[in-house]
Every structure is written in structure tokens, then in C-alpha cells.
C-alpha positions as CSV (number, residue, x, y, z in Angstrom):
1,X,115.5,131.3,82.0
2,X,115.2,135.3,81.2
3,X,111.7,134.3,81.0
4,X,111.4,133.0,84.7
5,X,113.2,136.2,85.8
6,X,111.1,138.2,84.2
7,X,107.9,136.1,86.2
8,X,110.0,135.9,89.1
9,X,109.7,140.1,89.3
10,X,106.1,139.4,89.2
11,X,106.2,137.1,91.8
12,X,107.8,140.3,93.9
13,X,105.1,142.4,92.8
14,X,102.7,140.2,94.3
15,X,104.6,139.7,97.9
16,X,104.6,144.1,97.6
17,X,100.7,143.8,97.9
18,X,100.7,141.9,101.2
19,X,103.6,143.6,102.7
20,X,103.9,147.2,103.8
21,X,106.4,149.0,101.7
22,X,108.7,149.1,105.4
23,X,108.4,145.3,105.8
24,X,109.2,145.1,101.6
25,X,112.1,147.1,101.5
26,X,113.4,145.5,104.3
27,X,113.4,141.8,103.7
28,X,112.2,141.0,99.9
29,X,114.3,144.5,98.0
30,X,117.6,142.1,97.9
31,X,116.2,138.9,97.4
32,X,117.7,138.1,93.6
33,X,116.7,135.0,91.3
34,X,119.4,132.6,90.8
35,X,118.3,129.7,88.9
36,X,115.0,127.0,88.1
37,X,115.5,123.5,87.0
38,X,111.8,122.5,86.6
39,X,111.1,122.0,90.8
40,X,112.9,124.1,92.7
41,X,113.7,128.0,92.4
42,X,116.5,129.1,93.9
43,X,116.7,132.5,95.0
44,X,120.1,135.2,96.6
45,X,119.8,137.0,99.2
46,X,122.2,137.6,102.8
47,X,122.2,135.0,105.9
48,X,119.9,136.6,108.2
49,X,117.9,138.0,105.8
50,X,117.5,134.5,104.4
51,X,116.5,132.9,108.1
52,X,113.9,135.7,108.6
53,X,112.1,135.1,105.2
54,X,112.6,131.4,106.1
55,X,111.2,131.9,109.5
56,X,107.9,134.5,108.6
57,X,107.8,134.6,105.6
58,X,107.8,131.4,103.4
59,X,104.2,130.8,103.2
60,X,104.1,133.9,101.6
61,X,106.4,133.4,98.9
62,X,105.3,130.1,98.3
63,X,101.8,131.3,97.5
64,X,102.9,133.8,95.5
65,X,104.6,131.5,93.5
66,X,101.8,129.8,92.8
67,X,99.2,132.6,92.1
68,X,101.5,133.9,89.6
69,X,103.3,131.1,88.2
70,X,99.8,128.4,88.4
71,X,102.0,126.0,89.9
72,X,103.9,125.0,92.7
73,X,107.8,125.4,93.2
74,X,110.5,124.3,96.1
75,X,112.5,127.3,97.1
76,X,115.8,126.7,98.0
77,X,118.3,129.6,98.8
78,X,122.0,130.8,98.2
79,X,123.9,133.1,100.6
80,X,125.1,136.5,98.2
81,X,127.6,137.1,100.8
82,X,129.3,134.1,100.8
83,X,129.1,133.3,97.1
84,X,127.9,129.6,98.1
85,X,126.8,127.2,95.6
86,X,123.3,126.6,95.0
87,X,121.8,123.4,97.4
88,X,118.6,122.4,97.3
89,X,116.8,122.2,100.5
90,X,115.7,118.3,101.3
91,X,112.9,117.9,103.8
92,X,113.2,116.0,107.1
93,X,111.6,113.0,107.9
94,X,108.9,115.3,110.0
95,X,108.7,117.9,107.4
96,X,108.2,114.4,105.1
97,X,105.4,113.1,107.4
98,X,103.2,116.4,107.3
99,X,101.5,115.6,103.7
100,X,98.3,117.2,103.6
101,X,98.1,116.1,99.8
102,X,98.3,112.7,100.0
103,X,94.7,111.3,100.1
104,X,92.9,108.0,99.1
105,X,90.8,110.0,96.6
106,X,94.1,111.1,94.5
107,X,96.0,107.4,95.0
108,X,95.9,105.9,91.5
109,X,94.5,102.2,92.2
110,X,95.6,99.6,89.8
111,X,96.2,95.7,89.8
112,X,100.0,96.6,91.2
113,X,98.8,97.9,94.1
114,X,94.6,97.2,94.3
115,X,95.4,94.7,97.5
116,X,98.0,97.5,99.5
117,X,95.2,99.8,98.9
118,X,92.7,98.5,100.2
119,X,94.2,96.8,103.1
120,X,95.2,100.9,104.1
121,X,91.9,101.7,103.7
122,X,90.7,99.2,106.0
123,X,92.9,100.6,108.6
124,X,91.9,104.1,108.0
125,X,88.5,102.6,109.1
126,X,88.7,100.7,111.7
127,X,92.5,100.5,113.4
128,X,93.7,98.0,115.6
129,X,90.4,96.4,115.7
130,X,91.6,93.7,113.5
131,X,94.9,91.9,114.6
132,X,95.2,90.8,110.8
133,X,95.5,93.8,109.7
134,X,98.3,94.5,112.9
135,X,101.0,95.4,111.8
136,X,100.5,96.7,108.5
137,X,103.5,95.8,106.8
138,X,103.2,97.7,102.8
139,X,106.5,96.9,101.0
140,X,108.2,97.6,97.3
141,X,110.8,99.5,95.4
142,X,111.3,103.4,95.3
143,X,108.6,105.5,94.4
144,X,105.6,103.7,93.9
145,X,103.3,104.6,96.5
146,X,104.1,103.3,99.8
147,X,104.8,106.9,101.5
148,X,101.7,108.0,99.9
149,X,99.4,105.3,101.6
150,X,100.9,105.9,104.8
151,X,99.8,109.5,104.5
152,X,96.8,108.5,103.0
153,X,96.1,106.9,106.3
154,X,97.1,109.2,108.6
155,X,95.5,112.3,106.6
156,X,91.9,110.3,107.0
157,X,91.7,109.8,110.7
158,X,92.7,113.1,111.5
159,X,90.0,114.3,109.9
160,X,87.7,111.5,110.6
161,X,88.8,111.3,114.5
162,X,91.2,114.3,115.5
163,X,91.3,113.3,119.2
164,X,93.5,110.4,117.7
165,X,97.2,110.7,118.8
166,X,98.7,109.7,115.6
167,X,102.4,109.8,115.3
168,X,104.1,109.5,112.0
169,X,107.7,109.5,111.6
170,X,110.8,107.8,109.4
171,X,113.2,105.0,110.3
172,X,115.8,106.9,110.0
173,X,114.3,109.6,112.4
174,X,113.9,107.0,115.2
175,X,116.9,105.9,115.7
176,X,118.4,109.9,115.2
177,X,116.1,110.7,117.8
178,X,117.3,108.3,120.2
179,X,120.5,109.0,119.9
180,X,119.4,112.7,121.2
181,X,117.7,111.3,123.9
182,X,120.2,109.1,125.2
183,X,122.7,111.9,125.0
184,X,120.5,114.2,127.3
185,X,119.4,111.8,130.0
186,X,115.8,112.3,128.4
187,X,114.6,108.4,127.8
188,X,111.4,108.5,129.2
189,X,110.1,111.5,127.1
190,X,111.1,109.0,124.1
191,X,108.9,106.2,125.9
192,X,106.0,108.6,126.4
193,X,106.2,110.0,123.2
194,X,106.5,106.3,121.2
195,X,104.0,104.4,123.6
196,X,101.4,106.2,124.1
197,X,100.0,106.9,121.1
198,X,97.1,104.9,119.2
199,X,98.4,105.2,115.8
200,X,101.9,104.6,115.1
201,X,103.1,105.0,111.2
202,X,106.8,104.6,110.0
203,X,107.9,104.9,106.5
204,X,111.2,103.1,105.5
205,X,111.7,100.9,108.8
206,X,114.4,98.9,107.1
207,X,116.6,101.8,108.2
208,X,116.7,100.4,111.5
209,X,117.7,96.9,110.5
210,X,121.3,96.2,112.2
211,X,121.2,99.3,114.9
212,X,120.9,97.3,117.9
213,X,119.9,100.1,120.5
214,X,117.3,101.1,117.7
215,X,116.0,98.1,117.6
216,X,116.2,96.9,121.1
217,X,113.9,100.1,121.3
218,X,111.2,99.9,119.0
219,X,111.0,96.1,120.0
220,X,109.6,97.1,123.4
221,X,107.6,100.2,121.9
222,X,106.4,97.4,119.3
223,X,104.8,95.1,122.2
224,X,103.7,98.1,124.1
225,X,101.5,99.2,121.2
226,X,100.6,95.7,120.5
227,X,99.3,94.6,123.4
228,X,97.3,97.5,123.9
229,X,95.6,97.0,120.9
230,X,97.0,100.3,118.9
231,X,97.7,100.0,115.1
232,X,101.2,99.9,113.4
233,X,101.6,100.8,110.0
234,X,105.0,100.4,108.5
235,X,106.7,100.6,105.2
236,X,109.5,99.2,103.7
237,X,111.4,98.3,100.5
238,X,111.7,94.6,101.1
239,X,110.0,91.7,103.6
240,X,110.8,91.7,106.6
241,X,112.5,88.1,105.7
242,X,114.8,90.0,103.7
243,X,116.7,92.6,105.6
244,X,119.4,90.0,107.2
245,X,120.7,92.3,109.8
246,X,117.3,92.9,111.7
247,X,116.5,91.0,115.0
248,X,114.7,88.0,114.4
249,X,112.6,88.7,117.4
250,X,111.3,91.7,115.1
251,X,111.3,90.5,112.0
252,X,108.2,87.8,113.2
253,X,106.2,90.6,114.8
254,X,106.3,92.8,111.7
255,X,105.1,89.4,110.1
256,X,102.2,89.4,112.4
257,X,99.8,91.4,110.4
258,X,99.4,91.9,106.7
259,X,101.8,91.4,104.7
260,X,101.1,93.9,101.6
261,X,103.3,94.5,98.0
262,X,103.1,97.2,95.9
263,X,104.5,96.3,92.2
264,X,106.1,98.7,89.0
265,X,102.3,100.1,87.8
266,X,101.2,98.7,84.4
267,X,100.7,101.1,81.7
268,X,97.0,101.7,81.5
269,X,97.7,102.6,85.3
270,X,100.7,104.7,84.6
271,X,98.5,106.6,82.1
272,X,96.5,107.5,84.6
273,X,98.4,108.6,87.0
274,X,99.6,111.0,84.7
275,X,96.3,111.9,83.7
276,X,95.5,112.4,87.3
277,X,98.6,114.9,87.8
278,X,98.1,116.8,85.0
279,X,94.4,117.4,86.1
280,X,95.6,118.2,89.4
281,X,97.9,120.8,88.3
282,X,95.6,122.1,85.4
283,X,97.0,121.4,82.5
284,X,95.5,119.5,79.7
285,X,97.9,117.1,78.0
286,X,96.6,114.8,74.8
287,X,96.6,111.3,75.0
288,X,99.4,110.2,72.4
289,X,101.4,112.6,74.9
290,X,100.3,111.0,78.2
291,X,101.1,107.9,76.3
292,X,104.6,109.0,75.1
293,X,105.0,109.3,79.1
294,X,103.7,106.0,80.0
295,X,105.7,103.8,78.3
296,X,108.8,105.9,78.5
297,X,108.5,106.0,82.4
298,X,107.5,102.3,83.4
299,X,109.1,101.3,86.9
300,X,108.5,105.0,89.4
301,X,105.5,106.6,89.6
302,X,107.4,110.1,91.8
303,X,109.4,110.4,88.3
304,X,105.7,110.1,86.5
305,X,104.6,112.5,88.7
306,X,107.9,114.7,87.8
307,X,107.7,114.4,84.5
308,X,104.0,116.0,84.5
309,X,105.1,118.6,87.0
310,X,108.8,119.6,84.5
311,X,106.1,120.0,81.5
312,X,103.9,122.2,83.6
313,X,106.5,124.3,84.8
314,X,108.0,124.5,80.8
315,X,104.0,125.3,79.7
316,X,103.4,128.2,82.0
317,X,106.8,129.5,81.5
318,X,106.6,129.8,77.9
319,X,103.0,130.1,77.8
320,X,102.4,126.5,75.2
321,X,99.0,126.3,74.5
322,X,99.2,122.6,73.3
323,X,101.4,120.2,74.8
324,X,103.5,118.0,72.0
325,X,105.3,115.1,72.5
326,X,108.7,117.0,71.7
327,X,107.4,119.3,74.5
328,X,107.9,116.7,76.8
329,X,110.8,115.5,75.7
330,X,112.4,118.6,75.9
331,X,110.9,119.2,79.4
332,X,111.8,115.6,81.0
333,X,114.9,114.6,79.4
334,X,116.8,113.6,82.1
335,X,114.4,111.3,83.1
336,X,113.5,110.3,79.7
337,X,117.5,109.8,79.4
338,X,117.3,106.8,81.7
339,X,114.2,105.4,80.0
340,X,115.5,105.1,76.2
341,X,117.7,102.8,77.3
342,X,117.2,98.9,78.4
343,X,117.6,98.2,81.7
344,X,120.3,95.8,80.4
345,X,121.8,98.4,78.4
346,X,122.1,100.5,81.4
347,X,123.1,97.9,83.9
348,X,125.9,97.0,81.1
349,X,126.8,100.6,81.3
350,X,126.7,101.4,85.1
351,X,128.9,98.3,85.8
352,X,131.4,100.0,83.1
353,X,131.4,103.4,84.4
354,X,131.8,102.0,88.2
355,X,134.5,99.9,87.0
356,X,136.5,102.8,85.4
357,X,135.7,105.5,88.4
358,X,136.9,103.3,90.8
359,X,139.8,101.8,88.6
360,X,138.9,98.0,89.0
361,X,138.0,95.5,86.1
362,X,134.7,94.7,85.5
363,X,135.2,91.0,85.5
364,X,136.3,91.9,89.3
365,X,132.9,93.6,90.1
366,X,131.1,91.0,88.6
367,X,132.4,88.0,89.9
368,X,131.7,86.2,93.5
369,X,135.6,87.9,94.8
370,X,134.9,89.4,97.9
371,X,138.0,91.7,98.8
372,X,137.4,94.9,99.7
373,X,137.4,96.9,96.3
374,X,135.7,94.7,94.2
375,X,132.6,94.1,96.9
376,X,132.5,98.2,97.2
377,X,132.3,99.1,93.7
378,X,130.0,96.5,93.4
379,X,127.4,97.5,95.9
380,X,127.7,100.6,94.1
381,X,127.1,99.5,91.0
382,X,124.1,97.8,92.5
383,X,123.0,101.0,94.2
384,X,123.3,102.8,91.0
385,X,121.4,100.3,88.8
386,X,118.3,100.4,91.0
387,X,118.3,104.4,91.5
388,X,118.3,104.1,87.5
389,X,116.1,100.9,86.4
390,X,114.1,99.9,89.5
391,X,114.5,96.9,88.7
392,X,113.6,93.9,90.7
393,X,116.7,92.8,93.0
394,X,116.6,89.5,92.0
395,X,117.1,90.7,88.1
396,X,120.1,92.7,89.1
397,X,121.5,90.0,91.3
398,X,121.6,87.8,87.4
399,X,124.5,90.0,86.4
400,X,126.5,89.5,89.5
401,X,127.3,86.1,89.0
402,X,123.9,85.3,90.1
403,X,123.8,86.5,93.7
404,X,121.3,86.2,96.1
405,X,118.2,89.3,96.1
406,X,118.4,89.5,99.4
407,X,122.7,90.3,98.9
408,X,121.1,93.0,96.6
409,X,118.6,94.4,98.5
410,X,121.5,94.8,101.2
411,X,123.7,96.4,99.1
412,X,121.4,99.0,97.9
413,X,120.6,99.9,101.5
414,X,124.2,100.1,102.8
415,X,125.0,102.7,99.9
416,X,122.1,104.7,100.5
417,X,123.1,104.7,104.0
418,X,126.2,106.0,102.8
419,X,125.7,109.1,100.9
420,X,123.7,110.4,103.7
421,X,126.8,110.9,105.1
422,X,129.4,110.4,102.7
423,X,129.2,113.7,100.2
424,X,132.3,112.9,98.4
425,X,130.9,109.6,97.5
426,X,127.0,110.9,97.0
427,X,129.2,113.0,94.4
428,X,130.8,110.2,92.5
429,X,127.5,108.3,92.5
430,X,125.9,111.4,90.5
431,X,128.6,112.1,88.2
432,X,128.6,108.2,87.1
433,X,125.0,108.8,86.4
434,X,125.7,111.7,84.8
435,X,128.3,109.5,82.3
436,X,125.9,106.8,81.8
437,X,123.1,109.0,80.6
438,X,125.2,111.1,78.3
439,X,127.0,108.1,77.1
């Protein structure tokens, strides 16, 4: 860590050189490196100080980081006057939607996801022209892909045809937003702003599933666009058929269209997506390494995509030349943690670490009971064992006394719901992951 001090000094050598030695002194003299963990930096320095750099001056630091470093980081900050803990900063669902990176050219196109690929393409090129293609409905587990072809879309036709109103936004963000609206008397600006568009992408609809107003909402925006002959493009992590608390109404338009899945890449895929990111980032990794990755990483491409980013981060810190396989253990362990395990071996693990956090047997959160306790710890346990496998929900639903993947795929949501707003419980959730990986 002394040596990304000693790079993060550089880092304010370079910000010196663009600033006058006023404007320095002023708002960078303070600012004091806290910690790294691979991603994100996080750097000291007072309140308003902070919210000035955040304001003016982030683009700045952000490319310093990267012409001094090679790479890119996330900077996240702590208060020195307040002593607060380190937090990393999470984007919003509009920061989310404003990925300039996310291309056709850089998608890795395999047999999982060949068909969901080209099927956005074909959108890119011609929307709402083909009422097949309307809605585009791309669905499958955490982190592998869907966001990025929704991007992939919207980044093409804004360069292709930039009079296009294109909105892009998250499930979760509609129904946040209409709340806002509906507090300050303001509905029609949500109609104009939702109807009126020709492009209309959401990532993660099944967040509106069982919000009635929500729904109610983008049911009439839905038609609106429709019959107008605009193009929808959603996401989600399951079929429409199985999210059982959205309106049936809905769930048969966003079976209208195309239907497309995206599965768990297979390895030669895997391979090279990792090949792709380490090109990206320029860093040359041998193949028995890029292979080590592959098969230790096999259900999430974003942890791929991590792992590549924790070894370049590890290379340019300590200056590596040659990337070894103990190289990337050492610089991915935590993800690698979850990998050397069987998923079965984990599940068997998570149910056990649930069972004692939350002081219930685990015959209890295994069985079909359904009183209060036992159904919560087991959602959890279900919520946990996806985050850590990504397993199908049908294959977790086997060691719950067989239930339904649809129950699953519930359950998962409704926790994840949860922690949004439940810290203490987002807390428990990590330290039992914490227990399983060290156990």
C-alpha cells in the first residue's frame, strides 16, 4: 500500500501541472490517500472541500489517475473532519445509463449469448420497424451482459442518428421518479418525459413487478410507445412469466416482441473475454494464466472483467513484468475464494452460516415450513447462494425441499430489494459471506 501512496503523490504532481499553484493549494494541498482495494481509491480531505473537487474537479483527478497509474480507478471519499468510515460511492441508475464504453465491437459473442446479440444489433439498426423485435425483452442472471447490450444499443444510435430522443433509465429509477412526481403535483412532466421519446431502454424492469402505481404507469407509457411505433428495450433477470407479482396485463406485452436469454459463458468464451479486457487495459497476460481465470471464474462475466482489472491494478503498482498464475491468485482471491469451492459446497455452507446467524436449524430453513423465521432466513440463504454461485434458480430451488424456480427467483429479488434499504441486514448478508469464504 506504501507503494500506492507513494504513486498517489505522483498523481498530485500531475493535478499541480493543470492547476495554478492558488487553485492547488486551495483545494488538492489537504487531499490525503486513505486506502485501495484493487477498484476504488479512497482519498481524505474536509466536506466542502470534498463537494468542490466533486463538483469541478473530478474529471481531473480521474485522468490523472489514469495517466499516471495506466489504469483506471473509482474515487470514493472520507470526511477528515468527521473521522467517517470509508464508503464507496455507488452510481445511480442515470450515472449507470451514461456508458460510453459499452459497444458492440467490445461485447464478447459466444454460443451463450450469439442470439441476444444479434437480436440488439438488429434494433440498433432498424428500431421499431419490426414489431418482432418490439419489445425487446433480453433476460438472465447477474452479470453476464444484459446492461452492456442495452448500452451497446443506445451508444450506436446516438452516434448513428443523434436527433434520436433516446431515454435510458433503471426499474428501480422509474418508480423513484414517480414517486417525486406524484409528491410535487408534476405528472405530466413524467408523461412528456416517458412518452415521447422514440427509444425507450430499461435495465432491470423486474424491479417494478408488484408496485402497482409503477406499473399502472409504465402500462399506459408501454401502449403509448407501442402504438406509435417506438422501440422498447428491456432487461431483466427472469421471463416475464416468472416474476408472479407483475400485472398480467404487462407481463403479455413484454411477451410481445423477442424473447432473448443470455446463459453462464462457456470457457473458450470466458477466455476471451479476459483476453479482450486485458487488451483493453494493456496488459499482456499468458495463456495458462487467462486459462487459470477461466475456469476458476465460470458463471459472471463483471467478476471476469474484475479479476483482469485487480491484476492490472497489482501489475502497475508493483511494476510485474510477467503475469503468473500466483499473481493472480494473489490479486483476485476473494473472487477466486468463491470459485474453489462447488457450488454445492457453498450452498451447503451458506444454508449453515444463515442457520447459525439467525439462530434457526437448518432442517427449518430447508424444509417447506412457512412461519415467519424459517421463510426469512431462507430467502436469505437463497439470496446469498446466487450472489455467490449464480447458479440457475431452479438448481438452488433442489436444496429447498424442491421448490419452485420461480419461488426462487422471488426470493432473490425481495432480498435485494431489501438491502437497498435495510443496512443492518445488507451488513449481515456480507459478514456471512465473509464466514463462508474464510471457512
Amino acid at each position: 500500500m506504501d507503494s500506492f501512496k507513494a504513486l498517489f503523490d505522483e498523481v498530485k504532481k500531475e493535478i499541480q501541472k493543470n492547476l495554478s499553484e492558488a487553485v492547488y493549494n486551495v483545494w488538492f494541498e489537504e487531499l490525503e490517500f486513505v486506502s485501495f482495494d484493487g477498484e476504488t481509491v479512497i482519498l481524505s480531505i474536509g466536506e466542502f472541500k470534498r463537494k468542490i473537487i466533486e463538483q469541478k474537479f473530478m474529471q481531473l483527478l480521474k485522468d490523472s489517475f489514469v495517466k499516471v497509474a495506466g489504469f483506471d480507478v473509482e474515487i470514493g471519499f472520507s470526511d477528515n473532519n468527521l473521522k467517517a468510515a470509508p464508503k464507496k460511492a455507488e452510481p445511480s441508475p442515470a450515472d449507470s445509463a451514461d456508458d460510453k464504453e459499452s459497444t458492440f465491437d467490445n461485447f464478447v459473442v459466444g454460443p451463450s449469448n450469439k442470439f441476444a446479440h444479434a437480436a440488439a444489433l438488429a434494433v440498433s439498426v432498424n428500431p421499431g420497424a419490426v414489431n418482432e423485435y418490439n419489445p425487446l425483452f433480453i433476460y438472465g442472471n447477474s452479470g453476464l451482459g444484459k446492461t452492456h447490450l442495452l448500452h451497446s444499443i443506445e451508444n450506436e444510435l446516438r452516434k448513428s442518428n443523434p436527433e434520436m430522443n433516446i431515454l435510458s433509465t433503471h426499474g428501480e429509477a422509474i418508480t423513484n421518479e414517480l414517486i417525486d412526481c406524484i409528491q410535487k403535483g408534476r405528472m405530466n412532466e413524467f408523461h412528456a418525459k416517458y412518452r415521447t421519446v422514440d427509444l425507450l431502454l430499461v435495465d432491470d424492469i423486474q424491479f417494478i413487478a408488484g408496485r402497482v402505481q409503477t406499473e399502472e404507469e409504465f402500462f399506459h407509457t408501454f401502449n403509448s410507445l407501442y402504438n406509435s411505433g417506438k422501440q422498447i428495450v428491456l432487461t431483466s433477470d427472469r421471463l416475464p412469466k416468472d416474476m408472479p407479482t407483475l400485472a398480467e396485463r404487462l407481463r403479455t406485452r413484454f411477451e410481445w416482441g423477442l424473447l432473448a436469454d443470455i446463459q453462464p459463458p462457456d470457457l473458450e468464451t470466458r477466455m476471451a473475454i479476459v483476453g479482450r479486457k486485458a487488451e483493453s487495459m494493456g496488459i499482456e497476460i499468458p495463456n495458462e494464466v487467462v486459462l487459470f481465470i477461466a475456469e476458476k471464474i465460470k458463471s459472471n462475466i463483471r467478476q471476469l472483467e474484475g479479476a483482469v482489472k485487480k491484476i492490472a491494478a497489482y501489475v502497475n503498482i508493483f511494476g510485474t513484468n510477467t503475469v503468473t498464475i500466483n499473481i493472480a491468485q494473489n490479486a483476485v482471491k476473494d473472487i477466486f475464494n468463491d470459485n474453489s469451492m462447488s457450488p454445492e459446497v457453498i450452498t451447503k455452507k451458506v444454508i449453515e452460516e444463515v442457520a447459525r446467524s439467525f439462530s434457526i436449524e437448518v432442517k427449518e430453513i430447508t424444509s417447506k415450513k412457512q412461519y415467519a423465521a424459517a421463510t426469512n432466513a431462507r430467502q436469505i440463504a437463497m439470496y446469498i447462494i446466487s450472489e455467490m454461485t449464480g447458479m440457475p434458480a431452479k438448481k438452488i430451488g433442489e436444496s429447498f425441499s424442491g421448490r419452485d424456480h420461480s419461488t426462487v427467483l422471488y426470493s432473490i429479488s425481495k432480498v435485494r430489494e431489501e438491502t437497498k434499504r435495510n443496512s443492518s441486514l445488507k451488513n449481515t448478508i456480507e459478514d456471512i459471506i465473509k464466514n463462508v469464504r474464510n471457512s
